[in-house]
C-alpha positions in Angstrom: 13.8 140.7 -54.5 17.4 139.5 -53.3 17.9 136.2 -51.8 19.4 138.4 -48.8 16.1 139.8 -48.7 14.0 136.4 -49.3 15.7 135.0 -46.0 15.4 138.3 -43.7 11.5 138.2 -44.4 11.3 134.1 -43.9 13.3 134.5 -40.8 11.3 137.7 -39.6 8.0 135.9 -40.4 8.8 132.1 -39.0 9.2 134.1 -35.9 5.7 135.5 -36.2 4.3 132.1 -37.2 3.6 131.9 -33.2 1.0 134.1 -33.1 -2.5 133.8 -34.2 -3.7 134.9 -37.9 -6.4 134.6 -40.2 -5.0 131.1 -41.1 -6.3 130.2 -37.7 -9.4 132.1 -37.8 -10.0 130.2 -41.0 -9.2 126.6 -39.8 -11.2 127.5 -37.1 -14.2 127.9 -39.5 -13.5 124.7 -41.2 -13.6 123.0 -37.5 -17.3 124.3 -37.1 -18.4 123.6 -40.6 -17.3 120.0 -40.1 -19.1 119.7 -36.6 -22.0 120.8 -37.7 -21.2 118.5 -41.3 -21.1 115.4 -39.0 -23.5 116.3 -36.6 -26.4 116.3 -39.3 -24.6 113.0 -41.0 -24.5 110.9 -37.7 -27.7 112.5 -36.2 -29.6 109.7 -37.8 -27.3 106.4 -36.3 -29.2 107.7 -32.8 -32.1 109.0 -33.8 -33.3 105.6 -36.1 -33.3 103.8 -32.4 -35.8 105.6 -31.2 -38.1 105.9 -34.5 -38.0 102.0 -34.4 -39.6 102.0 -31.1 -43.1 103.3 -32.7 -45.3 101.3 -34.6 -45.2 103.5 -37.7 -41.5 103.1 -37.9 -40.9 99.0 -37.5 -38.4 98.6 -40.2 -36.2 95.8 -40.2 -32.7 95.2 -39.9 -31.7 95.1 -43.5 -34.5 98.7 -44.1 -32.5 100.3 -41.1 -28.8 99.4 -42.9 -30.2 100.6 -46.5 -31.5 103.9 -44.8 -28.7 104.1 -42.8 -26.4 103.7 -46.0 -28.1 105.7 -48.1 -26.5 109.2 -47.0 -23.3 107.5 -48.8 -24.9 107.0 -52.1 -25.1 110.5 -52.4 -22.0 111.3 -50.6 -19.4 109.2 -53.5 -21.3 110.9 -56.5 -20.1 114.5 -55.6 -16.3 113.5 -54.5 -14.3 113.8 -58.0 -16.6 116.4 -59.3 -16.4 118.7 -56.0 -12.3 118.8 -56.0 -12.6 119.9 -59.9 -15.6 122.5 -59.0 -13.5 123.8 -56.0 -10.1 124.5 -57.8 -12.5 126.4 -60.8 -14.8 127.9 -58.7 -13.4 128.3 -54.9 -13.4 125.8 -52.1 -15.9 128.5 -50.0 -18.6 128.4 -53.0 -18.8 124.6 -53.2 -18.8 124.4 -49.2 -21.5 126.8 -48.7 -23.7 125.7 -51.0 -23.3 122.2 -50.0 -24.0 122.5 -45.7 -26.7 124.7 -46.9 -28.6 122.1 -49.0 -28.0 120.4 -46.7 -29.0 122.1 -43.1 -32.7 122.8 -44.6 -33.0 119.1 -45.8 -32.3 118.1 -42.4 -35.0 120.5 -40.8 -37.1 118.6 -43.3 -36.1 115.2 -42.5 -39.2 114.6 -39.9 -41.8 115.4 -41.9 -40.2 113.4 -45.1 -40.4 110.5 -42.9 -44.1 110.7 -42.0 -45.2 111.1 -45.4 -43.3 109.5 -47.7 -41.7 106.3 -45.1 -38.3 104.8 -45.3 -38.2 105.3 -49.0 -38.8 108.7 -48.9 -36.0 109.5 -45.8 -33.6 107.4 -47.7 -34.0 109.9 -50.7 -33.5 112.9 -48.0 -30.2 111.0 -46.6 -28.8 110.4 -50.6 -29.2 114.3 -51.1 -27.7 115.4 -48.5 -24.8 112.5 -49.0 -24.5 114.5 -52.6 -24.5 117.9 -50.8 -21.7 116.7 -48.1 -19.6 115.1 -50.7 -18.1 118.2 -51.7 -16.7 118.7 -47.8 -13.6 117.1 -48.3 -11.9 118.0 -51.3 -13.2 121.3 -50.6 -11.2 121.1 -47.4 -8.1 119.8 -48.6 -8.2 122.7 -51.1 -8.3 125.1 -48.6 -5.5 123.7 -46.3 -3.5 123.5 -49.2 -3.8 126.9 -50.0 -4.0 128.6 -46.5 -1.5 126.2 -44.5 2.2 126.2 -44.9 4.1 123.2 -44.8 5.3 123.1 -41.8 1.6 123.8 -40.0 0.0 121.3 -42.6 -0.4 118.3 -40.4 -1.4 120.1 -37.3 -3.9 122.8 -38.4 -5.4 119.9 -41.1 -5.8 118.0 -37.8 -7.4 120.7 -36.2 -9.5 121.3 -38.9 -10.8 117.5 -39.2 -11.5 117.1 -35.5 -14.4 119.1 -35.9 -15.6 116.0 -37.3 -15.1 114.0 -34.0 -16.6 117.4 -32.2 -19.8 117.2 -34.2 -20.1 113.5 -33.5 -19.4 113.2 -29.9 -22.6 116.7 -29.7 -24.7 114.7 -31.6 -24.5 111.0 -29.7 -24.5 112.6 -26.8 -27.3 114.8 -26.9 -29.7 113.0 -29.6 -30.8 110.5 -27.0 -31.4 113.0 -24.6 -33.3 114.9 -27.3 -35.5 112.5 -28.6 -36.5 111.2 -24.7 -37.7 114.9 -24.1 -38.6 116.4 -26.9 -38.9 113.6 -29.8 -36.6 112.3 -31.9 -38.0 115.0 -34.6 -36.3 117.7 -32.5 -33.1 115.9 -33.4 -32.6 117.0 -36.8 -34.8 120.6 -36.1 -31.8 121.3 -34.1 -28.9 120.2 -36.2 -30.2 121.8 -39.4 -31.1 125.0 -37.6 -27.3 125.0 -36.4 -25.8 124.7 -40.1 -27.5 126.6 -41.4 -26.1 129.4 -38.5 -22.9 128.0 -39.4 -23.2 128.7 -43.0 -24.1 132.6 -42.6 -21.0 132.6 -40.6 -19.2 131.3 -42.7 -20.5 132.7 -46.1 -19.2 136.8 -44.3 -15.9 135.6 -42.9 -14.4 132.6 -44.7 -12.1 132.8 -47.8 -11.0 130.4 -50.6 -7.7 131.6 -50.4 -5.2 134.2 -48.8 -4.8 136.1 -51.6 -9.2 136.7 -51.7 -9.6 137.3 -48.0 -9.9 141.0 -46.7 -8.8 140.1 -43.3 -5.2 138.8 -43.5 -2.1 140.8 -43.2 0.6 141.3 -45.8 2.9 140.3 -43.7 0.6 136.8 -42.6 0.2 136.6 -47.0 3.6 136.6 -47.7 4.7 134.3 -44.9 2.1 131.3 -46.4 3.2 132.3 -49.5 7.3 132.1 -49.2 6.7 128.8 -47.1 4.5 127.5 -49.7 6.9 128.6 -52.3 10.6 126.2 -50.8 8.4 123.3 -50.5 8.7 122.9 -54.3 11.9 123.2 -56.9 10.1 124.5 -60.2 7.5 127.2 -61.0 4.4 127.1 -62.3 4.3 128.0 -65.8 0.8 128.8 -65.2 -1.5 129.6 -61.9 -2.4 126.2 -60.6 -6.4 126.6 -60.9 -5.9 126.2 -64.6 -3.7 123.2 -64.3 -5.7 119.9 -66.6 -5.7 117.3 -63.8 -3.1 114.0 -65.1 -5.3 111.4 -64.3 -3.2 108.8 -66.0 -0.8 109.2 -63.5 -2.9 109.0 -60.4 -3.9 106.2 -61.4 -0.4 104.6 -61.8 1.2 106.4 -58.9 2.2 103.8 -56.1 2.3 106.3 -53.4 -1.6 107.6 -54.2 -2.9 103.8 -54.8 -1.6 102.9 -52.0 -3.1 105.8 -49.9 -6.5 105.4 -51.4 -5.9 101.5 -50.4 -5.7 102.7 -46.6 -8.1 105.4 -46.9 -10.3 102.4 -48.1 -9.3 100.6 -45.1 -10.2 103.4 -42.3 -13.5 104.3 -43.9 -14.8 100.9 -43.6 -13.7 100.6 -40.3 -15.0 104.0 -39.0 -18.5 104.4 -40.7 -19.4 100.6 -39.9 -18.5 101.1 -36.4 -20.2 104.7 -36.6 -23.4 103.7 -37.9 -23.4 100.4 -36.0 -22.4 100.8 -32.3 -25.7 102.4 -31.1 -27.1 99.0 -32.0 -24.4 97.1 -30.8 -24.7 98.8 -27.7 -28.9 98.2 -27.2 -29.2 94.6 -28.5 -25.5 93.2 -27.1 -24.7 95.6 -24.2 -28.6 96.3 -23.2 -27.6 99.6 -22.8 -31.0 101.9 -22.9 -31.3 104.8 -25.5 -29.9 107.2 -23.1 -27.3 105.8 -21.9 -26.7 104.4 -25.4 -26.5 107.7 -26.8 -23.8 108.8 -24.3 -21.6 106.0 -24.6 -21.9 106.0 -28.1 -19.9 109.5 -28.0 -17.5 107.9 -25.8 -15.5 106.6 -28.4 -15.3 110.0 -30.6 -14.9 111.7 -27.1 -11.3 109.6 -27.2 -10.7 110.0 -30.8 -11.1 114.0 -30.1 -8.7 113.6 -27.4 -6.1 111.4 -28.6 -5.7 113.9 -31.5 -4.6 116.8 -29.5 -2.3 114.1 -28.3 -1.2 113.1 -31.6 -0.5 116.5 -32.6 1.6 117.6 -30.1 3.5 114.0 -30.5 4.0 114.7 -34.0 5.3 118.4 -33.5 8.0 116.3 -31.1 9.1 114.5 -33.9 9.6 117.2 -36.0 11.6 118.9 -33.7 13.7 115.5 -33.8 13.8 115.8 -37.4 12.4 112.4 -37.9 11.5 111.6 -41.5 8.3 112.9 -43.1 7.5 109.8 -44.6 8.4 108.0 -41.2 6.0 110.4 -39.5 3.1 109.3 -41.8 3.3 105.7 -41.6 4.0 106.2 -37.9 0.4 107.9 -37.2 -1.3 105.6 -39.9 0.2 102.2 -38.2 -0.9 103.7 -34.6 -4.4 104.6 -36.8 -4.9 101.1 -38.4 -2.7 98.2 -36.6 -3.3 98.9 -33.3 -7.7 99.0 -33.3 -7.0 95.9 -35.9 -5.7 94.3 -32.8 -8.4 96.0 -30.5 -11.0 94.3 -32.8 -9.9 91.2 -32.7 -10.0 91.3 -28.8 -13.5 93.0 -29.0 -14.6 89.9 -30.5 -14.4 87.4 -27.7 -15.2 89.5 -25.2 -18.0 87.8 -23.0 -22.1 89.4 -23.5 -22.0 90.0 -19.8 -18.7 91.9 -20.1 -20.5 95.3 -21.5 -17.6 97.5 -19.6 -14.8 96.1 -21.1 -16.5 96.5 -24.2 -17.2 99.9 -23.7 -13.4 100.3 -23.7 -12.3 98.5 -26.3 -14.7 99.9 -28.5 -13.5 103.8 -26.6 -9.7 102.6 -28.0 -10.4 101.2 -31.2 -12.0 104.1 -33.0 -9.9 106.8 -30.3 -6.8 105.2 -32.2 -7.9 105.9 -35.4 -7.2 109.2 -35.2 -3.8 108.6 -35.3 -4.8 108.3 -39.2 -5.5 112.6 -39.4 -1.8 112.6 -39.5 -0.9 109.6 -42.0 -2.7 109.1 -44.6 -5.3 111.9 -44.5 -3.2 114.8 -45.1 -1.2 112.9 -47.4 -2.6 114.1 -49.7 -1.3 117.7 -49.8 2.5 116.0 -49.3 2.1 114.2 -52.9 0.3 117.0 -55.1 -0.3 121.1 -53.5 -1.9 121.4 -56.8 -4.3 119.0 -57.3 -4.7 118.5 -53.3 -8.8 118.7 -53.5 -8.8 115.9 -56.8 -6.4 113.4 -55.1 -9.2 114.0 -52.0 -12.0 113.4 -54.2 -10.6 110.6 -55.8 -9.7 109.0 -52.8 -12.3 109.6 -50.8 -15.3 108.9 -53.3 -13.5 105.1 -53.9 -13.1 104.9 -50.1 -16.8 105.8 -49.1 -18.0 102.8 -51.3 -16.9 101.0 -48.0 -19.3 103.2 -46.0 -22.1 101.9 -47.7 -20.8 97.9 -47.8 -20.1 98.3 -44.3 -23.8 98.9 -42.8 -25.2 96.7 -45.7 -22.6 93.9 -44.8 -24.3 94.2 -40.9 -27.7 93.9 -42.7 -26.6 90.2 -44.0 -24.5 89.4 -41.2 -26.1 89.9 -38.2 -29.9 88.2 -38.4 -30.0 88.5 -34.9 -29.3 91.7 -33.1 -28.2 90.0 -29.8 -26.1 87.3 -31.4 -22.5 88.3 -29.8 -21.2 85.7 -32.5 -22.1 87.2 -35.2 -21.4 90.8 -34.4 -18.1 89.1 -34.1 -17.6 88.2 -37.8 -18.2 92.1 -37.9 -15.5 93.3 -36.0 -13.1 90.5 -37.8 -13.9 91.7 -41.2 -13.0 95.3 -40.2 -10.0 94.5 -39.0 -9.1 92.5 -41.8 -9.2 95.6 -43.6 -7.1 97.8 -41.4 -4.4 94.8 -41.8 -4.3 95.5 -45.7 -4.9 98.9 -46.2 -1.6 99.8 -43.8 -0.1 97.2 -45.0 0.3 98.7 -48.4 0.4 102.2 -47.2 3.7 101.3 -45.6 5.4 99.4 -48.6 4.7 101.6 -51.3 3.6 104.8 -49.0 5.5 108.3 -49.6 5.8 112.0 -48.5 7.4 113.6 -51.4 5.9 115.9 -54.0 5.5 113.5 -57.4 6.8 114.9 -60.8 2.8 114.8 -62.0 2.2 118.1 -59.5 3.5 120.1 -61.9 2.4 118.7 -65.4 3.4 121.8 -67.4 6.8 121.8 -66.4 9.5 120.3 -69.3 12.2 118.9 -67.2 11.4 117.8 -63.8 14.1 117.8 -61.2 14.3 115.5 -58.3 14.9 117.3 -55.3 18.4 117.7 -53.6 19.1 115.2 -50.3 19.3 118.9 -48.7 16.0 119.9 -50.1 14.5 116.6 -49.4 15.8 117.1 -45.9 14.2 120.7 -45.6 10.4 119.3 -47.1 10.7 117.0 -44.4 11.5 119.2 -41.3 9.1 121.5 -42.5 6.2 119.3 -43.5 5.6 117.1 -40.5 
C-alpha cells in the first residue's frame, strides 16, 4: 500500500474515531468487570463492621487487619505470572477465569466464616486475592491492544473507574444490606453479580481486535495504523512471542521510578480503603449506615473528578503540551496534593467529623488524578510487554496493601485515639512525598529501546516523531 494511500485511510478513519465502535463496547466491558472486581474486594471493609457486632465474630483489631489483608496475599502471587499467561494465552481467558473463581468464592464467603472462623475466611479472601491478581495486567493488555494512542489515557481511564463504580455500590449499599437483610446477603449479592458479569463477558468480549467478530474493517485498521506511527521499527516477530527483558526492567529509570509511585498510591489508597469505615465508627461515631454511605463518599469524588481529569487532559492535548508533562501533571495532582490533604486530616479536632468527611472526600477524589500519570504509563514505555510491566509493578506495589492494614493493627491500639490515627495518615503521606518525588525526576513517556528486543539497531525517534507520540498519546 502507497504512503498516498496510508494517509487517505488515517485521515478518513481519525475522522471516524468520533463515533462509537467495538473499542468502546469493549472498554465498556472492562468498566463492569472491574466494578463488579472491586465490589467483591471491598465488600468485606463494610461488611467486617457489622460481623464484629455478634458475639461469634469478636475478633480483635490486629484479627480484623490480618483478615482484612489477607485478600492481598493472594492478590501479589498472580501479578507477574498473569501478564506472562495473558500475552500467551489471551487477556479474556485469564480474566474470565479469574472473576469467576472468584464470584462463587464470594457466594461462599458466609458460610466459610461460620464454620471454619477467621482463619478459614482469611483463606477465602487469599484465593480470591490470587484469582483478582490477574485483573490488571490482563487489563493493560487489552488496552494496549484495543486502544490507539491517542485514546490510551482516556478510555484506560474509563476503563479503571469501574473500579471507583464498584466501590462507591458496595459502601453504599453494604450497610444498608446487612441492617436489612444480614451482612451474609452482602457477599450473596456481589458474587451472584460477577458471576452475571462473567457470562457477559465470556459471549461478547475479545483479547484483541484482530479475534473479535464484532468490529469493523474499517474500526481494525484504524487501531491498527494508529498503533503502527506510535513506533519507528517492526517487529521481526508477532509480539506474543517476544521473551520478556527482565534485565532491563529492572535497570530502566523510567519503570523503577513508576513502580516507586505506584508503590506510593497503593499504600495510600488500600490503607485508606480498608480503614475509613473504622475511622469513621470509632473517631467520627458515625453508625453503620451512615458509615457505609460516607464511606462511598470519597470514591463518589474520585469517580467524579476523573471525568474531570479526562476531559482536562484531552485540553492539554489539544494544546500540545508534552506527554511526559501530562503524566507528571495528573500524578503530582494524584500524589502531592492528598499528601497535603493528609497532613491537615491529622489535626483536625474529634468533634470536627464534617470537616473530616471532606478532607478524607478530597484526599482519595485526588488520587485519581493518578489514572492518568502513572497508571497508564505503562503502555507509554513498552506496547509490547504492557501486561508484564503491570504485573511487575503492581505485584511490588500491592505488598503496601497488605503493610498498610497490618501497620493500623500495630498503630492504632485504640480505635478512638484521634492521635494515633494521626501517625496513620502521616505515614501515608510520607509515601505520596517519595513515590512522586521520583516519578518526576526520573519519570518518562517515551517508548524504551527494550520494547522491541529483537530488533538489531534501535533508533531514537526524530524531534518530529517524538513530537507526534506526544500529541497523539496524551
Amino acid at each position: 500500500m502507497s504512503e498516498n494511500i496510508k494517509m487517505t485511510k488515517n485521515r478518513r478513519f481519525e475522522a471516524e474515531d468520533s463515533g462509537l465502535g467495538e473499542r468502546h463496547m469493549q472498554i465498556f466491558l472492562l468498566f463492569c468487570g472491574l466494578m463488579v472486581g472491586f465490589a467483591m474486594r471491598v465488600n468485606l471493609s463494610v461488611a467486617i463492621v457489622a460481623m464484629t457486632e455478634l458475639p461469634e465474630y469478636q475478633w480483635t483489631e490486629r484479627i480484623k487487619s490480618l483478615v482484612l489483608s489477607s485478600f492481598f496475599w493472594g492478590y501479589v502471587m498472580t501479578q507477574v505470572p498473569a501478564g506472562i499467561l495473558a500475552r500467551k494465552f489471551g487477556a479474556k481467558a485469564t480474566i474470565v477465569t479469574g472473576l469467576s473463581i472468584c464470584s462463587v468464592l464470594n457466594v461462599f464467603t458466609p458460610i466459610c466464616a461460620r464454620l471454619g472462623g477467621w482463619q478459614l475466611l482469611c483463606a477465602v479472601r487469599l484465593l480470591e486475592g490470587i484469582c483478582q491478581g490477574v485483573l490488571y495486567p490482563s487489563y493493560h493488555t487489552l488496552i494496549s491492544s484495543w486502544v490507539q494512542p491517542s485514546e490510551r489515557a482516556s478510555l484506560g481511564t474509563y476503563a479503571y473507574m469501574g473500579a471507583q463504580f464498584g466501590t462507591i455500590v458496595m459502601l453504599a449499599t453494604s450497610g444498608i444490606l446487612a441492617a436489612m437483610a444480614g451482612w451474609s446477603s452482602i457477599f450473596y449479592i456481589s458474587g451472584g453479580v460477577g458471576c452475571i458479569w462473567v457470562a457477559g463477558y465470556w459471549l461478547r468480549g475479545s483479547s484483541s481486535p484482530a479475534q473479535s467478530k464484532y468490529i469493523s474493517q474499517e474500526e481494525n485498521q484504524l487501531i491498527e495504523l494508529a498503533q503502527a506511527r506510535e513506533v519507528d521499527t517492526k517487529l521481526e516477530q508477532p509480539k506474543e512471542t517476544l521473551s520478556p527483558p527482565w534485565l532491563s526492567f529492572f535497570t530502566s529509570p523510567a519503570f523503577l521510578a513508576l513502580t516507586a509511585t505506584h508503590c506510593a498510591s497503593t499504600w495510600g489508597f488500600w490503607t485508606l480503603l480498608t480503614q475509613i469505615p473504622n475511622y469513621m465508627k470509632n473517631v467520627l461515631g458515625k453508625d453503620i449506615k451512615s458509615n457505609a454511605l460516607l464511606s462511598s463518599l470519597p470514591y463518589t469524588m474520585m469517580l467524579l473528578l476523573s471525568w474531570f481529569f479526562v476531559w482536562l487532559s484531552k485540553i492539554l492535548q489539544k494544546k500540545s503540551i508534552s506527554l511526559s508533562f501530562s503524566r507528571k501533571f495528573f500524578n503530582t495532582l494524584g500524589q502531592f496534593v492528598p499528601m497535603l490533604l493528609l497532613v491537615a486530616l491529622g489535626y483536625v479536632q474529634q468533634e470536627q467529623d464534617t470537616l473530616a468527611v471532606i478532607l478524607l472526600c478530597l484526599t482519595v477524589g485526588l488520587n485519581s488524578g493518578s489514572q492518568l500519570g502513572f497508571v497508564i504509563n505503562h503502555i507509554d514505555l513498552s506496547p509490547n510487554f504492557a501486561g508484564v510491566l503491570m504485573g511487575i509493578s503492581n505485584g511490588i506495589a500491592n505488598i503496601m496493601s497488605i503493610a498498610g492494614p497490618l501497620l493500623v493493627g500495630v498503630v492504632v491500639t485504640n480505635e478512638k485515639d484521634a492521635s494515633q490515627w494521626r501517625i496513620v495518615f502521616f505515614v501515608t503521606a510520607a509515601f505520596y512525598l517519595v513515590g512522586n518525588g521520583l516519578f518526576l525526576i526520573f519519570g518518562s513517556a517515551t517508548i524504551q529501546d527494550w520494547n522491541d528486543p529483537t530488533a538489531k539497531n534501535h533508533r531514537s525517534p526524530t524531534p518530529q516523531l517524538e513530537s507526534q507520540k506526544e500529541a497523539e498519546g496524551s
